[in-house]
MDTraj code that builds the backbone (N, CA, C; nanometers):
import mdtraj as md
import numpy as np

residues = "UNK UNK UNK UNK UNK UNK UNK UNK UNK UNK UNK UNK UNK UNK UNK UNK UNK UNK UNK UNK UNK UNK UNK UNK UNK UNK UNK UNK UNK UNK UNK UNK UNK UNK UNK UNK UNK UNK UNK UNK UNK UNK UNK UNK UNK UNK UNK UNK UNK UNK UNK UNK UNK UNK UNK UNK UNK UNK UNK UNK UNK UNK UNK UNK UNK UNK UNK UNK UNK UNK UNK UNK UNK UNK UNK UNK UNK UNK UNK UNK UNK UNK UNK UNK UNK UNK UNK UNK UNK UNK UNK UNK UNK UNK UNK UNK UNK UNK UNK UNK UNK UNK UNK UNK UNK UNK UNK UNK UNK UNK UNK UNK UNK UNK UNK UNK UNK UNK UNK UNK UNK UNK".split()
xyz = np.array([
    [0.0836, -0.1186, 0.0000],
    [0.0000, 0.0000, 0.0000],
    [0.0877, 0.1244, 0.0000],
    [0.0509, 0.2163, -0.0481],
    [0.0560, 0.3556, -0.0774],
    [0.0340, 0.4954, 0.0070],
    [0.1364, 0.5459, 0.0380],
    [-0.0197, 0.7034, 0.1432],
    [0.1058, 0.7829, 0.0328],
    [-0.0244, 0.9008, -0.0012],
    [0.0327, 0.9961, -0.0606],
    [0.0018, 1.1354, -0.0148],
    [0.0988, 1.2434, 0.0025],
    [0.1131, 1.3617, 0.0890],
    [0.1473, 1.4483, -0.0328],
    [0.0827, 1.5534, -0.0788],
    [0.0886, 1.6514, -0.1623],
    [0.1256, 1.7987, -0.1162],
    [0.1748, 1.8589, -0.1420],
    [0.2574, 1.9800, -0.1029],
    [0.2929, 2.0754, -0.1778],
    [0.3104, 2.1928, -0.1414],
    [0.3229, 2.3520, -0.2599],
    [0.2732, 2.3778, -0.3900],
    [0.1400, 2.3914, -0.2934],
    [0.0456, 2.4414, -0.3708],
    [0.0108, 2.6003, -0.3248],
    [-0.0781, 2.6857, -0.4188],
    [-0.0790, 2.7976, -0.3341],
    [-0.1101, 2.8992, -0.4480],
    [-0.1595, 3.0504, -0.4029],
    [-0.2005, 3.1528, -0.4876],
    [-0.0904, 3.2337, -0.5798],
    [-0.0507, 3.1835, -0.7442],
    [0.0232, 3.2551, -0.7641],
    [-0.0286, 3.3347, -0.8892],
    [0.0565, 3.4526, -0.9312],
    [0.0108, 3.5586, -1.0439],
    [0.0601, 3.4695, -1.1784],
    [-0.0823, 3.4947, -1.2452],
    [-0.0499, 3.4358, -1.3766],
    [0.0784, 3.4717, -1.4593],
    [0.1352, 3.3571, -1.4812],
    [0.3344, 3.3810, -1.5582],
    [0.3892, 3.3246, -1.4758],
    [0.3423, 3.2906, -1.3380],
    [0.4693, 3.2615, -1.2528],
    [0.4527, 3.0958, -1.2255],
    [0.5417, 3.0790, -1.1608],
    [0.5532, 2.9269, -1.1255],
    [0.5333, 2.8553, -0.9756],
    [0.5359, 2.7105, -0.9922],
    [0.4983, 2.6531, -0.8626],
    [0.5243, 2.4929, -0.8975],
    [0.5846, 2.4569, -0.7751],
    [0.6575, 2.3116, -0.7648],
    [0.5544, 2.2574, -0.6620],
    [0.5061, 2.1656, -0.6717],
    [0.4245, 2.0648, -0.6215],
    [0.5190, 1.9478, -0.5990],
    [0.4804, 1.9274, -0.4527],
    [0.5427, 1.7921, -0.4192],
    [0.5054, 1.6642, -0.3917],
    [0.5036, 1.5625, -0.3874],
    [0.3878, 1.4668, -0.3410],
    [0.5112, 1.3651, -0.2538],
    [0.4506, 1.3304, -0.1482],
    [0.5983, 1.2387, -0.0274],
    [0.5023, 1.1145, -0.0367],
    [0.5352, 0.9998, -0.0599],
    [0.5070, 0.8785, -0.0840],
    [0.5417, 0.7648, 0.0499],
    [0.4810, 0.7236, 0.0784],
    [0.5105, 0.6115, 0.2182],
    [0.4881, 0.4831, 0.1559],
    [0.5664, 0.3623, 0.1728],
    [0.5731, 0.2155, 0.1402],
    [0.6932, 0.1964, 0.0684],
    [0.7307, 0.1000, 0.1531],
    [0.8342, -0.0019, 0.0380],
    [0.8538, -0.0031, -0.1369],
    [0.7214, -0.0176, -0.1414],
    [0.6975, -0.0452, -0.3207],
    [0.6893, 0.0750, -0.3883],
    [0.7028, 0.1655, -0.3127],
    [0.7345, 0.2626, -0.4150],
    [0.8015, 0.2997, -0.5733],
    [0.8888, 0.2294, -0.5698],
    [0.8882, 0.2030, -0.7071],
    [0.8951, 0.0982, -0.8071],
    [0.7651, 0.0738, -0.7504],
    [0.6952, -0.0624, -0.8398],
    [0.5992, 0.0500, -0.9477],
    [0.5290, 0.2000, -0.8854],
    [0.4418, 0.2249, -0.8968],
    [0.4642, 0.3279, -1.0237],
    [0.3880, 0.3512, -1.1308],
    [0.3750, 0.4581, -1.1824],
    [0.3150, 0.5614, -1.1315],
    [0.3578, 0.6987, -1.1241],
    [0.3334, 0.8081, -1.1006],
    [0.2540, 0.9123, -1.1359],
    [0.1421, 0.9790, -1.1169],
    [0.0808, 1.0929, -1.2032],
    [0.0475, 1.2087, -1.1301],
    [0.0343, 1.3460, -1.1906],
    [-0.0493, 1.3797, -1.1384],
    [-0.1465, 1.4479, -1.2540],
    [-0.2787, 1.4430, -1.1430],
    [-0.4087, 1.5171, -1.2119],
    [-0.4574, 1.6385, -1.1252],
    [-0.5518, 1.7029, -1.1985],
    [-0.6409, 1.8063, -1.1516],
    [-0.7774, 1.8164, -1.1907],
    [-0.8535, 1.8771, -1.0831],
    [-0.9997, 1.8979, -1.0448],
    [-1.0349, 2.0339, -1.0855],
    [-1.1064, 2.1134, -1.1136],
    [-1.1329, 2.2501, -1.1006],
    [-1.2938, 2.2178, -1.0489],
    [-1.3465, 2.3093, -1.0032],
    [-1.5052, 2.3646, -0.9625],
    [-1.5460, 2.3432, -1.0588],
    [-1.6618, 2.2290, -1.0615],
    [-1.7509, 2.1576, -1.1336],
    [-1.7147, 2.1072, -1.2422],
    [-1.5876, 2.0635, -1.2243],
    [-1.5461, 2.0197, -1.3793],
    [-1.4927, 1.8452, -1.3574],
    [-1.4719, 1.7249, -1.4406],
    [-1.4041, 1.6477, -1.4108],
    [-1.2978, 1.6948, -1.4163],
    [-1.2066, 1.5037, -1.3028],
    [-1.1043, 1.5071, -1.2920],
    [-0.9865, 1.5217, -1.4525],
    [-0.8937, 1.5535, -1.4287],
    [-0.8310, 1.5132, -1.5623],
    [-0.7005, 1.5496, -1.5583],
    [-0.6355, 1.4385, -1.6295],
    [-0.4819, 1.3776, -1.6089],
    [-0.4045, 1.5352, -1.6563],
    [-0.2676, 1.5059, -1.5960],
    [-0.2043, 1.6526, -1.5988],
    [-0.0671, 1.5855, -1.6782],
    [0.0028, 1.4600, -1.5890],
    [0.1268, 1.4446, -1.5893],
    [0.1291, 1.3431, -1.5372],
    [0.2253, 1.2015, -1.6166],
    [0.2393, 1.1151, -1.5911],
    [0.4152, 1.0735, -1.5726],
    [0.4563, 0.9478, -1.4611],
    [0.6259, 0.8938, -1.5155],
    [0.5864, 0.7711, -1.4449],
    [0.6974, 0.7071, -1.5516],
    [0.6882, 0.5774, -1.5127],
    [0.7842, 0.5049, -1.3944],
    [0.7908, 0.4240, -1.3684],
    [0.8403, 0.3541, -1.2759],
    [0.9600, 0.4234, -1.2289],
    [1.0363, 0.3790, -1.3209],
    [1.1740, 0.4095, -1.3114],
    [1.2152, 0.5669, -1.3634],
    [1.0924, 0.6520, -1.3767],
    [1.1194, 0.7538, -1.4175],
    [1.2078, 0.8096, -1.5966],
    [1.1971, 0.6602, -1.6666],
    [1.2422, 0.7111, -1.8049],
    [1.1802, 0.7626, -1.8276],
    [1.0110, 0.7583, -1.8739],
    [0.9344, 0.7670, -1.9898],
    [0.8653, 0.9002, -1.9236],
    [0.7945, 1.0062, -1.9411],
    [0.6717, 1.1032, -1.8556],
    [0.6161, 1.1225, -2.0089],
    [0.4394, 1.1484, -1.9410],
    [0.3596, 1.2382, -2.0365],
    [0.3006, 1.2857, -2.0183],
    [0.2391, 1.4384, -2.0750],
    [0.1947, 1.5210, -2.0541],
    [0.0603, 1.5461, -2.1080],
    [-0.0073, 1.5992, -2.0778],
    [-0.1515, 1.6326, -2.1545],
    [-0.0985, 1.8157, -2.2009],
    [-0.2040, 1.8014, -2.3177],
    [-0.1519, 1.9185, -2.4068],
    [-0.1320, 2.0248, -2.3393],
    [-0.2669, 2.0444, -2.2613],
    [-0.2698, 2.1763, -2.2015],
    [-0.1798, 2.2506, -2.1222],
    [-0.0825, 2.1483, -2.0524],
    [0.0598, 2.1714, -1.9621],
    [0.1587, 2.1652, -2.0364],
    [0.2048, 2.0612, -2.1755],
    [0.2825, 2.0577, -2.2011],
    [0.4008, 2.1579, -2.2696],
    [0.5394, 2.1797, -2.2473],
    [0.5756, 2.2660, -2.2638],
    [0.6211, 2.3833, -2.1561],
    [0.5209, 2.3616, -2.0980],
    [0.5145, 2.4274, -1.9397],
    [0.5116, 2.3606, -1.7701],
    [0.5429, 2.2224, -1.8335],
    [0.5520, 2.1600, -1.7012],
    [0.6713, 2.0159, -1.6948],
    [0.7250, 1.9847, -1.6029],
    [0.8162, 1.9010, -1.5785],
    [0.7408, 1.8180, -1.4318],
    [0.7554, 1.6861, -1.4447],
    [0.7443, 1.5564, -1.3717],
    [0.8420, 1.4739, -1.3729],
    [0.8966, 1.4628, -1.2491],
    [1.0025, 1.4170, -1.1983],
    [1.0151, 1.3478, -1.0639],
    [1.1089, 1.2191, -1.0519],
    [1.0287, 1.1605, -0.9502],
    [1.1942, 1.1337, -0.8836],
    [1.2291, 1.0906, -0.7328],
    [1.3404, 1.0950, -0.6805],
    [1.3174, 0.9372, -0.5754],
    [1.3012, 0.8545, -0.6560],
    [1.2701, 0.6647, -0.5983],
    [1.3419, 0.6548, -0.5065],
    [1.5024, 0.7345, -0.4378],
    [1.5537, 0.7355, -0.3138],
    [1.5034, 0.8152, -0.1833],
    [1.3888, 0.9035, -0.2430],
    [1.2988, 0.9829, -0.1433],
    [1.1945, 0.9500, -0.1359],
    [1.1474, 0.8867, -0.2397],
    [1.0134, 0.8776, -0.2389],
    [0.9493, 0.9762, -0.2895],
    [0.9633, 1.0415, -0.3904],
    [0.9225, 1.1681, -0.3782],
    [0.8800, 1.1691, -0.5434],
    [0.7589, 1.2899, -0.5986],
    [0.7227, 1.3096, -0.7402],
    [0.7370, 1.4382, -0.7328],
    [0.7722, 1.4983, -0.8379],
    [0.7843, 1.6482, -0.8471],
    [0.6740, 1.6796, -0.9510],
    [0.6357, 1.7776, -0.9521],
    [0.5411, 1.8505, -1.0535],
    [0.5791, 2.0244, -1.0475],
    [0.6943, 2.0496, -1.1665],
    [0.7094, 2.1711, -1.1692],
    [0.6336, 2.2604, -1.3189],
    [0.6106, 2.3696, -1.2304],
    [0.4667, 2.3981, -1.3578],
    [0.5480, 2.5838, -1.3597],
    [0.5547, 2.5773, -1.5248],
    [0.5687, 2.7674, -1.4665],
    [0.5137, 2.7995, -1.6025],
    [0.5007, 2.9435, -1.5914],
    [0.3978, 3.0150, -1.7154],
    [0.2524, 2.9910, -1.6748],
    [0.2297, 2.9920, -1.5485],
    [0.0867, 2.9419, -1.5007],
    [-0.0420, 3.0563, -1.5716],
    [-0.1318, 2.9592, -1.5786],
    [-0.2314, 3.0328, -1.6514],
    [-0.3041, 3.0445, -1.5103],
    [-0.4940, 3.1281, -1.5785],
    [-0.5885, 3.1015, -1.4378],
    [-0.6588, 2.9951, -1.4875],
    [-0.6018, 2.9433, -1.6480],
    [-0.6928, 2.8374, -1.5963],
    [-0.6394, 2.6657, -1.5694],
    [-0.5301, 2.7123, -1.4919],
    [-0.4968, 2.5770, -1.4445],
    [-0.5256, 2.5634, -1.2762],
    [-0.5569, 2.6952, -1.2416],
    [-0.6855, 2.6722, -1.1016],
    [-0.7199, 2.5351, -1.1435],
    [-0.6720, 2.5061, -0.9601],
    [-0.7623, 2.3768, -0.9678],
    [-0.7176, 2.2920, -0.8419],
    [-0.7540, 2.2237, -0.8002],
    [-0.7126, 2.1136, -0.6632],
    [-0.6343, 1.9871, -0.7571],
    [-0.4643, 1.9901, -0.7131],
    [-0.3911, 1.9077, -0.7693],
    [-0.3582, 1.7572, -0.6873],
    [-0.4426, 1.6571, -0.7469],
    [-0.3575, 1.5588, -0.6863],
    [-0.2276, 1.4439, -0.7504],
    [-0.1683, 1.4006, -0.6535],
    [-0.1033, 1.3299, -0.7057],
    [-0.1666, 1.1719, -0.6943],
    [-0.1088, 1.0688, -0.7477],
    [-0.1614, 0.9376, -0.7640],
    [-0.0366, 0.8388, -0.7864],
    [-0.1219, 0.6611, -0.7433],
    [0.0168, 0.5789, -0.7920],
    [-0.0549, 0.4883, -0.8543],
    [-0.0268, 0.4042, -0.9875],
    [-0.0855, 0.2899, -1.0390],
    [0.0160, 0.2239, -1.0553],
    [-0.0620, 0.0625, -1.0645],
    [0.0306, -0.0598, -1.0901],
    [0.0550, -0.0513, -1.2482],
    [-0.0004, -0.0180, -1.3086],
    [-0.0173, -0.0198, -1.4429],
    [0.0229, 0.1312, -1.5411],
    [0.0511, 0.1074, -1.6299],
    [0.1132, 0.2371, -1.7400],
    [-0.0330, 0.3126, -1.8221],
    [-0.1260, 0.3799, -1.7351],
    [-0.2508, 0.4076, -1.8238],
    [-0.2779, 0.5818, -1.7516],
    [-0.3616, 0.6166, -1.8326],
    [-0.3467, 0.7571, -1.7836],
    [-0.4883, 0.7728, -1.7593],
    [-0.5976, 0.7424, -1.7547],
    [-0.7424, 0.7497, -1.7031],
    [-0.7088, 0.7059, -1.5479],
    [-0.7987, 0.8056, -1.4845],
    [-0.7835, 0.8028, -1.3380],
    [-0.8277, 0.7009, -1.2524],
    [-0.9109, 0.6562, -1.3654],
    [-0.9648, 0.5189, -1.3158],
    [-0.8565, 0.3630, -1.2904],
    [-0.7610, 0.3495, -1.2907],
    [-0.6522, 0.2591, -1.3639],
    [-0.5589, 0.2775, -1.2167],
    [-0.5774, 0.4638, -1.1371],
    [-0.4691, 0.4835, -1.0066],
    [-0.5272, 0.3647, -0.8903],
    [-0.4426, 0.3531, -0.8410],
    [-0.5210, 0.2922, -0.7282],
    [-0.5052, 0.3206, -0.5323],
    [-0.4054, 0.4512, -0.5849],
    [-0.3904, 0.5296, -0.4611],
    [-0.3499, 0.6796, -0.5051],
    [-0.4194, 0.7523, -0.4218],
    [-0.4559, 0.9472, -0.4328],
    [-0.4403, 0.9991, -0.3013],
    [-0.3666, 1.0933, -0.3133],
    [-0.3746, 1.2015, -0.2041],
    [-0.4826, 1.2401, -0.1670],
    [-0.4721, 1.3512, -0.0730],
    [-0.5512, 1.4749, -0.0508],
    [-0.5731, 1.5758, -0.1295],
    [-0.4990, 1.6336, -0.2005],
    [-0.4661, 1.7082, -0.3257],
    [-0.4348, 1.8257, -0.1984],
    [-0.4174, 1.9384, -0.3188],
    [-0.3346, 2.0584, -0.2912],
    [-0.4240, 2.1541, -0.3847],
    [-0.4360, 2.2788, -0.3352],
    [-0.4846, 2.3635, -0.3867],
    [-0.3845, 2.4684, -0.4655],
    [-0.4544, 2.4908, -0.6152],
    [-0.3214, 2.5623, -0.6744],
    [-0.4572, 2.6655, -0.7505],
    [-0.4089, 2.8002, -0.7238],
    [-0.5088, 2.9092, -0.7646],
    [-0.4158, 3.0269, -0.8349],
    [-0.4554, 3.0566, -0.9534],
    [-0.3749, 3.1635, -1.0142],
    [-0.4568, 3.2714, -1.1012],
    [-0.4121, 3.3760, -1.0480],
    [-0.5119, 3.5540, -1.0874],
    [-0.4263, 3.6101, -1.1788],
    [-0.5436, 3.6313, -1.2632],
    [-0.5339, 3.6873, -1.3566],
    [-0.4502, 3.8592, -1.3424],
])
top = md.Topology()
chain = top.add_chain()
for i, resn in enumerate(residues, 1):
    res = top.add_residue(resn, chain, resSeq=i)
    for name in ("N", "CA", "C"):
        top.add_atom(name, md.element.get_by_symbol(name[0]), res)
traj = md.Trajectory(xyz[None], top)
């Protein structure tokens, strides 16, 4: 099993940046593929950023890509999600996630944080 702890999140001015952290507890940590997604107010969930096990492979969904880096540190336990050029509309409650499997529908994770709140003004 999995517990996942999400971290630096927070109100920033659109252009600027923000590193999200997620701290991972268990052994198997890197058995697991990595993601993270986001929520906004009344909207579905939907995938942001994915890496794999061993951290070769990551992918991005369009809307971040270009503007975001996922990165994971298997001696900490740790996933990074660095995002800059922030828009307002990447507002949204960020979580991170772990699956046994290489799929990017949220349905497929099988352990989620709390998420983190990430809000950016126009």
């Amino acid at each position: 099993q999995v517990q996942l702890l999400e971290s630096g999140g927070g109100l920033v001015q659109a252009g600027g940046s923000l590193r999200l952290s997620c701290a991972a507890s268990g052994r198997t940590f890197t058995s697991y593929r990595m993601g993270w997604f986001r929520q906004a107010p009344g909207k579905e969930r939907e995938f942001v950023a994915a890496i794999s096990s061993s951290g070769d492979n990551t992918y991005y969904a369009d809307s971040v890509k270009g503007r975001s880096t996922i990165s994971r540190d298997n001696a900490k336990n740790m996933v990074v999600l660095q995002m800059n050029s922030l828009k307002p509309e990447d507002t949204a409650v960020y979580y991170c996630a772990a699956a046994s499997v290489w799929r990017l529908d949220p349905k497929y994770f099988d352990y989620w944080g709390q998420g983190t709140q990430v809000t950016v003004s126009s």
